[in-house]
C-alpha positions as CSV (number, residue, x, y, z in Angstrom):
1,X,-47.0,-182.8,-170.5
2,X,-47.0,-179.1,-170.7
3,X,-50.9,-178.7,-170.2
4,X,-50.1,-180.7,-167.2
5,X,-47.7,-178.3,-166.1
6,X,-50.4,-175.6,-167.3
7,X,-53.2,-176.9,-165.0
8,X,-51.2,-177.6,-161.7
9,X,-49.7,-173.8,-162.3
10,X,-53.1,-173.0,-162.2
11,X,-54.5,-175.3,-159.6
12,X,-51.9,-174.0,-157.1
13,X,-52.9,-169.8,-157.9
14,X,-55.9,-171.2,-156.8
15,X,-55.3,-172.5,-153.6
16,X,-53.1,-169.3,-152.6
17,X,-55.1,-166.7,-154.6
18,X,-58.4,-165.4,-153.5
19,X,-61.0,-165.9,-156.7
20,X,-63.2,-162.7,-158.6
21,X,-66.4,-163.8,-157.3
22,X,-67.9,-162.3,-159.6
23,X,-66.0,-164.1,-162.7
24,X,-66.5,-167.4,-160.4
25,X,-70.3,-166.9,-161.0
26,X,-69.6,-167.2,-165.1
27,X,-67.4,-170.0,-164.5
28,X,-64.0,-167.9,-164.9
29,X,-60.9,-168.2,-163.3
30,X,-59.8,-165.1,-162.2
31,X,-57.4,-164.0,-159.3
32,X,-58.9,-161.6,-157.2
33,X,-57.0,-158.3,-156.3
34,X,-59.3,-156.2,-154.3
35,X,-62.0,-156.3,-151.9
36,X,-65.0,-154.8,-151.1
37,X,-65.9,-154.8,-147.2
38,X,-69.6,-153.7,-147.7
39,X,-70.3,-156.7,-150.5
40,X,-67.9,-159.3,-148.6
41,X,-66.8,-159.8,-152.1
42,X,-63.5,-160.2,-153.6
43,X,-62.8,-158.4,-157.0
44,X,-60.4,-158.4,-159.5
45,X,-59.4,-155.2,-161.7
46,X,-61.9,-155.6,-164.3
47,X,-64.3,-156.5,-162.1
48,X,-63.8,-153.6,-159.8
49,X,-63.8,-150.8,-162.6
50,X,-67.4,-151.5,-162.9
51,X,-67.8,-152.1,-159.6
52,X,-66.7,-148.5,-159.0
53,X,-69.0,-147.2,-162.3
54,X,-71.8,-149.0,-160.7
55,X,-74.6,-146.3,-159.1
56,X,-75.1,-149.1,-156.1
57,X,-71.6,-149.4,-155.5
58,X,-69.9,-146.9,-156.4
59,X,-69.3,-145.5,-152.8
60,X,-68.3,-148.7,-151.9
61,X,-64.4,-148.2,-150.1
62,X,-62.6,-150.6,-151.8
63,X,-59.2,-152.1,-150.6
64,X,-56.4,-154.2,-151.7
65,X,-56.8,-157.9,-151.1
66,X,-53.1,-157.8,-149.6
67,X,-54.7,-155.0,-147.4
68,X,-57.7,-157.5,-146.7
69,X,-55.1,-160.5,-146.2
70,X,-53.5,-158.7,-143.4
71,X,-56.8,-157.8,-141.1
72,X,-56.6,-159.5,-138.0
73,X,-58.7,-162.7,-138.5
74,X,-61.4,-160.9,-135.7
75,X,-62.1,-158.1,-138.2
76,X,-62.1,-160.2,-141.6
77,X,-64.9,-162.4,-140.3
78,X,-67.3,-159.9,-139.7
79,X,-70.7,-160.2,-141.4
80,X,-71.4,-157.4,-143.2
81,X,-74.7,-159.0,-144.5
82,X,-77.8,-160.2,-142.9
83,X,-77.8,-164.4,-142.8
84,X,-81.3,-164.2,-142.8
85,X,-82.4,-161.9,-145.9
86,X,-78.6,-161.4,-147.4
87,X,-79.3,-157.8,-147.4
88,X,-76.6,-155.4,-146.7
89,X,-76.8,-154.4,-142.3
90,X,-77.6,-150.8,-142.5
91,X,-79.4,-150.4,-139.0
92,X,-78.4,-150.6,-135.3
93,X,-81.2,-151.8,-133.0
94,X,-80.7,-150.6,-129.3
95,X,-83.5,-152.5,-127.8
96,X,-81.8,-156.0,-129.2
97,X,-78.6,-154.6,-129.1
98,X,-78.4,-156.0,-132.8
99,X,-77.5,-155.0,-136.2
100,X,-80.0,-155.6,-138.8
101,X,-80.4,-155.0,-142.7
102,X,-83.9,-153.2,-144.0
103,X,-86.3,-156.1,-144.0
104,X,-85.2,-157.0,-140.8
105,X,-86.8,-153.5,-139.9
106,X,-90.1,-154.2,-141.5
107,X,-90.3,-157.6,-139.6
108,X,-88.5,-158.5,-136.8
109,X,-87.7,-154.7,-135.7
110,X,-91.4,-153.4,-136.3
111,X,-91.7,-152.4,-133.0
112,X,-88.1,-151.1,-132.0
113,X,-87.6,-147.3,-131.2
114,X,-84.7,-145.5,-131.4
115,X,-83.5,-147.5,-134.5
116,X,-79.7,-145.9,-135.7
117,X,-78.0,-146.0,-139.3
118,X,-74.4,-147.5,-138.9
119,X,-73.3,-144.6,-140.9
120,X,-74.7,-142.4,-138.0
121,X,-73.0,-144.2,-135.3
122,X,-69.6,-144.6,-137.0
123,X,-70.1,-140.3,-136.9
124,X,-70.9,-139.8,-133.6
125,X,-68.1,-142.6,-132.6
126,X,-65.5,-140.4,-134.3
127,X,-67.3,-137.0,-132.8
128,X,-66.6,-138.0,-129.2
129,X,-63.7,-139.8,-129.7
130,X,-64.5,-143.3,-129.0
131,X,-61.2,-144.2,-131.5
132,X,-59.0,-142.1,-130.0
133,X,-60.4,-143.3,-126.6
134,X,-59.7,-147.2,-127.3
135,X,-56.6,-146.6,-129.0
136,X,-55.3,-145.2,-126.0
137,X,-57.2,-147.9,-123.1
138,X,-55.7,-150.3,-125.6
139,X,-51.5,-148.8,-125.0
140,X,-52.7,-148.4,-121.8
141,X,-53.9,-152.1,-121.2
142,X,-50.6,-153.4,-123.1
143,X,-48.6,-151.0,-120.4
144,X,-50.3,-152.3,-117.5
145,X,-49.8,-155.9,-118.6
146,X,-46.0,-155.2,-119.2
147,X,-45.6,-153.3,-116.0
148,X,-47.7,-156.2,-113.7
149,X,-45.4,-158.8,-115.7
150,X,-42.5,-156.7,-114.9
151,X,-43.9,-156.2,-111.2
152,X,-44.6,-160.1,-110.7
153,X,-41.1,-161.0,-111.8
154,X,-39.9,-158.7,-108.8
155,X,-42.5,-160.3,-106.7
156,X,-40.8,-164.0,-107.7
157,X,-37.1,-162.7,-107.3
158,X,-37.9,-160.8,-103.8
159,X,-39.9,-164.2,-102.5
160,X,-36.1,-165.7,-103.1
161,X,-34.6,-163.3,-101.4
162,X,-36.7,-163.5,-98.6
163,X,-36.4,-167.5,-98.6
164,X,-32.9,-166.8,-98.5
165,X,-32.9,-164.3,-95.6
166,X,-35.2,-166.3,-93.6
167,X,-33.1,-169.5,-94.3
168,X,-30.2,-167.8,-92.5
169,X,-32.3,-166.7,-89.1
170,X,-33.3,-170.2,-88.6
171,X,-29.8,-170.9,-89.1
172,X,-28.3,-168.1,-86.8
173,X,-31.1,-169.3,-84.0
174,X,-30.5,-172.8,-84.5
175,X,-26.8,-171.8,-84.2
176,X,-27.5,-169.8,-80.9
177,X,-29.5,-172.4,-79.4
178,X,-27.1,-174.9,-79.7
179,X,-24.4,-172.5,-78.5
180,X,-26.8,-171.9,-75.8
181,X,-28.0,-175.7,-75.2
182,X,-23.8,-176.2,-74.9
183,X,-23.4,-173.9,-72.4
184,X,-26.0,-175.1,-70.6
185,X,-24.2,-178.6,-70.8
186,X,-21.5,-177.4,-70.1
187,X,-22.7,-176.3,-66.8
188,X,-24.2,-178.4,-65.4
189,X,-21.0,-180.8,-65.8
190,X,-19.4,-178.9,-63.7
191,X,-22.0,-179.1,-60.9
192,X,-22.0,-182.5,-61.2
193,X,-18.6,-182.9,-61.4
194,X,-18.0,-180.9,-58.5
195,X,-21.5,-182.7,-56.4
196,X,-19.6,-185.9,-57.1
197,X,-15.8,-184.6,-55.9
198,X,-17.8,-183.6,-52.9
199,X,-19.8,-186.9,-51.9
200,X,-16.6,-188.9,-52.9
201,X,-14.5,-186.6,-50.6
202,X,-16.8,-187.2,-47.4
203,X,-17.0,-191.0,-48.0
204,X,-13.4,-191.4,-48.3
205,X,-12.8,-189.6,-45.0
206,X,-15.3,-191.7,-43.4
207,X,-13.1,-194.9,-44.8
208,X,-10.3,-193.7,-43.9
209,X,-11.3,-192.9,-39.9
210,X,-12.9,-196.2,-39.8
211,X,-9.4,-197.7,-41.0
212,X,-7.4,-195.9,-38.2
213,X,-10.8,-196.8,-36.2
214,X,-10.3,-200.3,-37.2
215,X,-6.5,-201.0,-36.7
216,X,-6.5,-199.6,-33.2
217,X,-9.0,-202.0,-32.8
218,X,-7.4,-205.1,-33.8
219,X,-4.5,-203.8,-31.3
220,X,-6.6,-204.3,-28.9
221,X,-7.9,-207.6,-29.9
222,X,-3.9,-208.6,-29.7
223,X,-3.7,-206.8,-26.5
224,X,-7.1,-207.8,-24.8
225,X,-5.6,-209.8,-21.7
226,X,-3.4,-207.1,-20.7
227,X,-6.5,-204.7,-20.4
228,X,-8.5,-206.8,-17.7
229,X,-7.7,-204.7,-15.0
230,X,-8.9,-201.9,-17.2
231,X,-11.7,-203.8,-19.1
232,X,-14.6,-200.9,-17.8
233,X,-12.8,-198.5,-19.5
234,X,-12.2,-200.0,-22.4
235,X,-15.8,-201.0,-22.4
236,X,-17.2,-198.0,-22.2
237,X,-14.5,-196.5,-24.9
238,X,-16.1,-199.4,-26.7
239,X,-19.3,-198.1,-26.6
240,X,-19.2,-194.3,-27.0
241,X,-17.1,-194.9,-30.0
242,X,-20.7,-197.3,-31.6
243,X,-22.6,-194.4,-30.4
244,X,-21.1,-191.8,-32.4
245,X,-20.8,-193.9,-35.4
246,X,-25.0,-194.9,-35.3
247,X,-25.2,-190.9,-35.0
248,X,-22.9,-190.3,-37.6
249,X,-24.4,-188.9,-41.1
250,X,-21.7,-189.7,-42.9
251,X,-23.2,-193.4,-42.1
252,X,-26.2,-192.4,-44.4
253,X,-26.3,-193.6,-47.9
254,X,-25.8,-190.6,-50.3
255,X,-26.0,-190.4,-54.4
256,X,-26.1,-188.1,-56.9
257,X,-29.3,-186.7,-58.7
258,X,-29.6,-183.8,-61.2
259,X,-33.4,-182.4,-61.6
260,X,-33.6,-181.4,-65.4
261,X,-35.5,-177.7,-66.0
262,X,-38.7,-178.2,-66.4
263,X,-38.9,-176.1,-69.3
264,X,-36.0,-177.9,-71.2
265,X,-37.8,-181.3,-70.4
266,X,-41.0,-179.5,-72.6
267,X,-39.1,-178.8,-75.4
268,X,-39.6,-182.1,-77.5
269,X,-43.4,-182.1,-76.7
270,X,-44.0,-178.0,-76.6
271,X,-41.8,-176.6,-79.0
272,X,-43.4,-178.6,-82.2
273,X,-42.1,-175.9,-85.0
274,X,-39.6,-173.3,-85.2
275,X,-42.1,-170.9,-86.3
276,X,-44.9,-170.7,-88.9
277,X,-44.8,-169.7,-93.4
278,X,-47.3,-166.9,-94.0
279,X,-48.2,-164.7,-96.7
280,X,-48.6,-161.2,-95.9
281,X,-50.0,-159.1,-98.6
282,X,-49.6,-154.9,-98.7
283,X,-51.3,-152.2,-101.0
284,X,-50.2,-153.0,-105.2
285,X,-46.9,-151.7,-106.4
286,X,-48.1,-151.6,-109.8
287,X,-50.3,-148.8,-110.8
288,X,-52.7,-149.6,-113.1
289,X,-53.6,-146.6,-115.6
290,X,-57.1,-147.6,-117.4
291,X,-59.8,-145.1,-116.5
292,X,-62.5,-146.6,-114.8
293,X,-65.7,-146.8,-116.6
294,X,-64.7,-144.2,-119.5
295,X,-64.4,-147.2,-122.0
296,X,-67.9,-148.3,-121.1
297,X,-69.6,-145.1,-120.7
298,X,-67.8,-144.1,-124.1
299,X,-68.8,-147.5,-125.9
300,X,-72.1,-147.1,-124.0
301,X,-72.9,-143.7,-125.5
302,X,-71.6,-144.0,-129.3
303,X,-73.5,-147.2,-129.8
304,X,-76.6,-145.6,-128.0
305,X,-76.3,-141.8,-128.7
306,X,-78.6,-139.8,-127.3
307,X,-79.1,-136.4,-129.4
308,X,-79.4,-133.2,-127.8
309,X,-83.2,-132.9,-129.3
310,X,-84.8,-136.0,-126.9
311,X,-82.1,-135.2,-123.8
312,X,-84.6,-134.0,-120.6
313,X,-84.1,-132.8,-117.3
314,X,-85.9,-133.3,-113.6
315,X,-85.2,-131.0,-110.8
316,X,-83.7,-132.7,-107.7
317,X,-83.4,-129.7,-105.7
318,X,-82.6,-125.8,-105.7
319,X,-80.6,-124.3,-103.5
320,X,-78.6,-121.3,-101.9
321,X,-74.9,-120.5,-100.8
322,X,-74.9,-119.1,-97.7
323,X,-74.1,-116.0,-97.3
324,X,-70.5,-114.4,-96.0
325,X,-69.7,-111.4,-93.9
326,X,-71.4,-109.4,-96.7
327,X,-74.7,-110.1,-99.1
328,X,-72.8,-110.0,-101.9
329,X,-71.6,-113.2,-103.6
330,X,-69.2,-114.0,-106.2
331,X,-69.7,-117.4,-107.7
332,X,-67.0,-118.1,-110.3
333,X,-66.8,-122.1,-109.9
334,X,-67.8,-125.3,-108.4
335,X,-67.2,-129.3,-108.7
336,X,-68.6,-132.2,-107.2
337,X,-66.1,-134.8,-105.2
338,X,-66.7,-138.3,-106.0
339,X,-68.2,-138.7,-102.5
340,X,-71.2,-136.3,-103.9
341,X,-70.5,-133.4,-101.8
342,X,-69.9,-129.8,-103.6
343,X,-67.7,-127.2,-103.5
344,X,-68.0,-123.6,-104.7
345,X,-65.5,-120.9,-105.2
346,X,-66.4,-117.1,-103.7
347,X,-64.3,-115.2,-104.9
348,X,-63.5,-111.1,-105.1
349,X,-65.9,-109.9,-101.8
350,X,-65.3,-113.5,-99.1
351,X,-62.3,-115.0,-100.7
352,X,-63.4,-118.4,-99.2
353,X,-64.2,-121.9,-100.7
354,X,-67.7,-123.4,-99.5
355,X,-68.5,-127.2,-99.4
356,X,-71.8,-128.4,-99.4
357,X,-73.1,-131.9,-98.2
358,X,-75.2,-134.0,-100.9
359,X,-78.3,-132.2,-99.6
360,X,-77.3,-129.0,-100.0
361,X,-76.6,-128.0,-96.4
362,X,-73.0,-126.6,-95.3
363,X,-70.8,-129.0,-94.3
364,X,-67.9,-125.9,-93.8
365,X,-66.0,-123.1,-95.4
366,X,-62.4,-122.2,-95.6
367,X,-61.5,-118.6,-95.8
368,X,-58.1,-118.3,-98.9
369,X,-56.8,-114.7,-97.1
370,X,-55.3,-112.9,-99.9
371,X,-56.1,-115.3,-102.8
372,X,-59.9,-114.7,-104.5
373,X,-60.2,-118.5,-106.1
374,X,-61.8,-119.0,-109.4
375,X,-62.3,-122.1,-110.2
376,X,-62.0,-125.6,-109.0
377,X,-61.8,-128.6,-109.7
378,X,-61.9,-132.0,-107.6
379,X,-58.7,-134.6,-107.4
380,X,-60.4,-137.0,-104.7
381,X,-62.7,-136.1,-101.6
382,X,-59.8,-134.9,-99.8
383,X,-58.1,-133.0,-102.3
384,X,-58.8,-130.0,-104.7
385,X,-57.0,-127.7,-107.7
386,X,-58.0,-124.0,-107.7
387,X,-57.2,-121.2,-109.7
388,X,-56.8,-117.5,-108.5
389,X,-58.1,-114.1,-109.9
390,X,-55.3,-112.3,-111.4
391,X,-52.7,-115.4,-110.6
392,X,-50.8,-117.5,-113.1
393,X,-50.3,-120.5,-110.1
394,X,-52.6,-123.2,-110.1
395,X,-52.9,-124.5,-106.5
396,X,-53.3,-127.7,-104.9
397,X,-55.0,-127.6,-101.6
398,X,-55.4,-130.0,-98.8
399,X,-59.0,-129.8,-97.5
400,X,-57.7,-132.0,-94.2
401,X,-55.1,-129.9,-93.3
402,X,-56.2,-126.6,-95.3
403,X,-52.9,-126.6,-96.9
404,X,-51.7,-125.7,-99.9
405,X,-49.7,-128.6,-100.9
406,X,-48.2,-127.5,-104.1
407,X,-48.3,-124.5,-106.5
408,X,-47.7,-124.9,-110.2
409,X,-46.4,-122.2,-112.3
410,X,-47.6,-121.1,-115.8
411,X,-47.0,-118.6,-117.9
412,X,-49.9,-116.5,-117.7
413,X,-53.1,-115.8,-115.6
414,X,-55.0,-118.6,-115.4
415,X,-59.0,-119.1,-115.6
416,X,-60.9,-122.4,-116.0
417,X,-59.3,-125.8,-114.4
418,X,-60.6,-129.1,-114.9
419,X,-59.4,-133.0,-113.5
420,X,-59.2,-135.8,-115.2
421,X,-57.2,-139.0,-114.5
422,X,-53.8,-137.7,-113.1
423,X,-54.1,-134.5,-115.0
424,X,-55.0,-130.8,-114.8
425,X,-56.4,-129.2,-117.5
426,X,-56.4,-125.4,-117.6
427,X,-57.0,-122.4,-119.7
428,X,-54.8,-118.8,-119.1
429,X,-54.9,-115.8,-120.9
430,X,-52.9,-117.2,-124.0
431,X,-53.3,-120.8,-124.1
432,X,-55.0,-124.1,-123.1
433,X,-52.7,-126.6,-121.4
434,X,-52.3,-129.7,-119.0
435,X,-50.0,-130.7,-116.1
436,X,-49.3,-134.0,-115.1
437,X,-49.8,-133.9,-111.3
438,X,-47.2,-136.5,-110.5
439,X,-44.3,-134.2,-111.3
440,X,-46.1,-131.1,-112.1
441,X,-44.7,-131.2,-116.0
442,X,-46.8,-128.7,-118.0
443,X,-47.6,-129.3,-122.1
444,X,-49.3,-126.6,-124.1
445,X,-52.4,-128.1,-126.2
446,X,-53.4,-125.2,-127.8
447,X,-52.3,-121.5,-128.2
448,X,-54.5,-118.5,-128.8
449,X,-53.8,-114.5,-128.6
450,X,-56.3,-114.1,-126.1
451,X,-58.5,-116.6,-123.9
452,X,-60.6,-116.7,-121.2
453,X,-62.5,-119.2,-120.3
454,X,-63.4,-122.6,-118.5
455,X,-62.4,-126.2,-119.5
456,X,-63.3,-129.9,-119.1
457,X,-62.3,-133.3,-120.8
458,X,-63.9,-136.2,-121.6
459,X,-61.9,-139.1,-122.8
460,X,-59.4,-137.9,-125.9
461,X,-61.2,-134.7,-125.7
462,X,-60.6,-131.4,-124.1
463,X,-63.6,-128.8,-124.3
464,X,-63.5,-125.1,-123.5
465,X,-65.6,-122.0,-123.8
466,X,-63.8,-118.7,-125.3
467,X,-66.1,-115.7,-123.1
468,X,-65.2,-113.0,-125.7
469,X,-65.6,-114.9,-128.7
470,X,-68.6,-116.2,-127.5
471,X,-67.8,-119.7,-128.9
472,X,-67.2,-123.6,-126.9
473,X,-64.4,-125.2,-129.1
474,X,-63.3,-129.3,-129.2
475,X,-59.8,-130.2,-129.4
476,X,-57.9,-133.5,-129.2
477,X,-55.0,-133.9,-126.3
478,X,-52.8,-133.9,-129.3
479,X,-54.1,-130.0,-130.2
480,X,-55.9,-130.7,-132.6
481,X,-58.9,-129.0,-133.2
482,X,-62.3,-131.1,-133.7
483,X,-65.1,-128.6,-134.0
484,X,-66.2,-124.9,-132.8
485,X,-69.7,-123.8,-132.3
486,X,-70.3,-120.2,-132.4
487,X,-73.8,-118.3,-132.4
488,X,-74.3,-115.4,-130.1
489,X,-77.9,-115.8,-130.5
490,X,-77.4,-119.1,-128.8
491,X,-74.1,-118.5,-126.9
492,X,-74.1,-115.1,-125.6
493,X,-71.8,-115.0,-122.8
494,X,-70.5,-118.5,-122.4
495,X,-68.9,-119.6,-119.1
496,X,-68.9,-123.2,-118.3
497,X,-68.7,-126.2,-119.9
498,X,-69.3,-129.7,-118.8
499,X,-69.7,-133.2,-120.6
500,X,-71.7,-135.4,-120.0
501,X,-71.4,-139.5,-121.0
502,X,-73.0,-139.9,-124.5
503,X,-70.9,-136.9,-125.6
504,X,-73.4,-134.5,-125.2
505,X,-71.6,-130.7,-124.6
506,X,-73.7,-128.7,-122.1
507,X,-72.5,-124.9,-121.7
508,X,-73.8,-122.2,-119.5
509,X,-74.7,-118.8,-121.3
510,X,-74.7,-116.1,-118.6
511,X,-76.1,-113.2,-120.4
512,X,-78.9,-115.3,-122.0
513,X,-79.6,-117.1,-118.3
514,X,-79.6,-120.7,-120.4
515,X,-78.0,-123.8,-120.5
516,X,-77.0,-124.8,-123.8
517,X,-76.3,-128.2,-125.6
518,X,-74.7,-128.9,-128.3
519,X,-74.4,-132.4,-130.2
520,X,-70.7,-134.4,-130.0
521,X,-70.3,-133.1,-133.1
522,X,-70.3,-129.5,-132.7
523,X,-73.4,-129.1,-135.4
524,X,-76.4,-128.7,-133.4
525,X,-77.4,-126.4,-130.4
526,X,-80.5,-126.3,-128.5
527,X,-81.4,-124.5,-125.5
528,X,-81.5,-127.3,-122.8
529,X,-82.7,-125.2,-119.6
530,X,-83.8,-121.2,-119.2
531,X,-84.6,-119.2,-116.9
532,X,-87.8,-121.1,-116.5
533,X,-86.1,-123.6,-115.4
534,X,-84.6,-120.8,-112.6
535,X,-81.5,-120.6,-114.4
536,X,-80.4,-117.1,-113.5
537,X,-76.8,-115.9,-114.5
538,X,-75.5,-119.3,-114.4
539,X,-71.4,-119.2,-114.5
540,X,-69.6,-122.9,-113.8
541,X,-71.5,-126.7,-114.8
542,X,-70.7,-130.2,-113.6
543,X,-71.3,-133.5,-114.8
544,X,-71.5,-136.5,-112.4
545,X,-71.7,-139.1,-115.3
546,X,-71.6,-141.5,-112.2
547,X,-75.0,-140.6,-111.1
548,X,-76.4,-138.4,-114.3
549,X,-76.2,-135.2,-112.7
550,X,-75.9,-131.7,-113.6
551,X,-74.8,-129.0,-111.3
552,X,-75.5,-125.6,-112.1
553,X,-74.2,-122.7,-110.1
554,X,-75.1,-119.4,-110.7
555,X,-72.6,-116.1,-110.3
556,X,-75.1,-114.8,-107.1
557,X,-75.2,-118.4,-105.3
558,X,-78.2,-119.8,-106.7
559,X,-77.6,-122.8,-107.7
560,X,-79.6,-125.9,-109.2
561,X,-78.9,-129.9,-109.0
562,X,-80.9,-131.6,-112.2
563,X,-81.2,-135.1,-113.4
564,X,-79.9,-136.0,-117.4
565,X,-82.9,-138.5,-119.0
């Protein structure tokens, strides 16, 4: 009885106790109490010590099967081994979009280019901040779900409420009409009524004369012998009196019609509703927050990471600013609207801003008086953010009305500016920060004793070049700091910086007249364009990730547009 006991205590371990595999193979019953993702095995502690001494696995990250229990059921099933060779996947293959294990490689994959380690792509995903990226597209998708849930229920309780509104006008109209309909009633009673009194009144005279009519006549008829002598007369009374009566009107038969409206008599056939249910939509009340295409472009680019070794260029077209009241230019920043126009800042000698159409002729220029802008940055078509020389405002300007619409304050003299998704980014001379346009709230991401510089963002990540250091440096939004790159024999003189979608950091080095890039890690740097290229004293960059363009404009007006392949 108490081996019974024994072997059902044991039977039910079993069934809620993941089993050693590894003792399962020697036919031993052992509860498992770790797991090993990369052998899809389960462990238990004796196991796992020479699992851990073992030169094949020792690397392996381990973790607690209670760990393991409580991975979403999504992540637990994952295959970490080929079905086909049931060799550990070690390879990503871009061509098949497929993950494959070694042999796969030497068979299936022979042909496949561009072949990845996993290990290599789980670097580069953490470089350019594909984790930090989905975490946040993730709070934001949860916060747009709550807020349309939230903005439906409003929908539902306002659709009552309008019910109930419209319920009471078809209640005051039907109220009105009838009040209406009754007056109408009313009235014409009254014509009737007083038609009626009338016919009534001339027919009962007309009775009443033909009574006196007709008792002087039956005098007469008592009287007739002693009127012989007279008999002509009284026949020619006779007479006159039938002749008036004939000619009389009141004679004529008279009754009483009423001749509805003929509008009223159209109601029942004409009037088939009291009006018509619609639905009548207006723009969304619910704003909804998740970037569009920065997921994809992100996902896009860590999976398939190009490296700054195979990146290439093609000339679209070169160009020139025009010229202002003097030769002299002053090129200090551009940006490109999502329309594809350009914009450029001039800024000590013209003091203007100059937009460009997509083939590089003017479209117009708008002359800033006593401000000298910067740089700039693009909020929609219609709207920019620009910094000043020797101003700590940044300033949001209204190309339609030429306007500024709003000035922020910071603390010091600000430099670069950059716009991403509802957000400024900025450097001054002491720190890098961001302002949330909405309510122009400013947060501090990084402090420095000195900085000048420009700045630009791509998903979680904020990059900015430090002109005196000679350095381009990667924080988080959180001020964290990723990676710095610094070689003056590479970056001599760097001005800006721009981003483009696999991660790769392009920056423009105005004393060595190159454009540099740099890896999404920060480690490698190789000169991307030179003056070969007819890169001359190039100051502010742009990335259209949309189209895969770069925008180079140089500090004298020379500027280039280029291709990324």
């Amino acid at each position: 009885m108490f081996s019974d006991d024994v072997q059902l205590k044991e039977i039910m371990d079993t069934a809620t106790n993941a089993l050693c595999i590894i003792c399962d193979a020697q036919h031993v019953t052992k509860c498992a109490n770790f797991w090993c993702p990369e052998c899809d095995d389960a462990l238990c502690t004796e196991c796992n010590s020479h699992h851990s001494l073992s030169k094949a696995s020792r690397h392996h990250s381990v973790i607690q099967i209670e760990d393991y229990r409580k991975l979403p059921t999504d992540i637990s099933s994952i295959v970490h081994h080929c079905i086909e060779h049931e060799k550990t996947l070690q390879m990503y293959c871009p061509r098949h979009d497929q993950l494959c294990c070694l042999l796969c490689i030497s068979t299936t994959h022979k042909d496949c280019t561009g072949l990845l380690t996993i290990e290599e792509m789980a670097k580069t995903s953490k470089s350019n901040g594909l984790l930090e990226s989905l975490q946040k597209s993730l709070d934001d998708l949860k916060g747009n779900i709550d807020n349309i849930v939230k903005d439906r229920q409003m929908n539902l309780a306002n659709i009552e409420h309008q019910k109930t509104d419209i319920y009471s006008v078809i209640k005051c109209l039907r109220e009105k009409i009838n009040s209406h309909f009754d007056k109408l009633e009313q009235e014409i009673r009254k014509e009737l009524k007083a038609t009626g009194c009338d016919l009534k009144m001339k027919i009962e005279d007309l009775l009443k004369e033909l009574g006196e009519k007709s008792e002087k006549i039956t005098m007469l008829q008592n009287t007739i012998v002693d009127f012989k002598n007279h008999a002509s007369d009284v026949q020619i009374l006779i007479e006159t009196y039938v002749q008036s009566l004939s000619e009389d009107d009141r004679l004529k038969q008279l009754s009483l019609k009423c001749t509805l409206n003929e509008g009223i008599e159209g109601i029942p056939t004409s009037l088939v509703s009291f009006g018509s249910a619609s639905v009548e939509s207006s723009t969304r009340s619910v704003e909804i927050k998740l970037e569009k295409n920065r997921q994809a472009q992100i996902i896009s680019s860590s999976l398939c990471p190009k490296s700054v070794e195979n990146i290439r260029s093609k000339l679209i077209r070169e160009f020139q600013i025009p010229k202002g009241k003097s030769n002299e230019y002053n090129i200090n920043g551009s940006a490109i609207f999502p329309n594809g126009k350009t914009i450029y800042t001039d800024c000590e000698n013209h003091r203007r801003l100059v937009i460009l159409n997509k083939d590089g002729s003017l479209d117009c220029e708008i002359p800033l008086s006593e401000l000298m802008p910067f740089d700039v940055a693009c909020i929609d078509d219609k709207t920019i953010a620009f910094t000043a020389w020797d101003s700590s405002e940044i300033y949001i300007f209204d190309l339609r009305s030429k306007w500024i619409k709003n000035k922020i304050k910071t603390n010091k003299v600000c430099f670069g500016v950059a716009y991403d998704n509802g957000m400024v980014y900025y450097c001054n001379e002491e720190h890098l920060g961001v302002v949330t346009l909405k309510d122009s709230h400013l947060t501090t991401i990084a402090k420095f004793d000195k900085l000048m510089g420009y700045v630009t963002t791509s998903g979680e990540l904020v990059y900015f070049t430090d002109y005196d250091t000679n350095s381009v440096l990667c924080f988080n939004v959180k001020g964290q700091k990723i990676w710095e790159y610094k070689d003056k024999t590479v970056l001599d003189g760097p001005n800006g910086v721009a981003v483009d979608k696999n991660g790769i950091v392009y920056v423009a080095s105005e004393n060595r007249h190159c454009i540099v890039a740099i890896s999404p890690d920060g480690e490698t740097a190789v000169n991307f364009l030179s003056s070969a290229d007819g890169i001359e004293t190039p100051y502010k960059i742009n990335c259209d990730n949309e189209r895969d363009l770069l925008l180079v404009s140089g500090y004298y007006g020379n500027c280039s547009l280029f291709r990324i392949i």
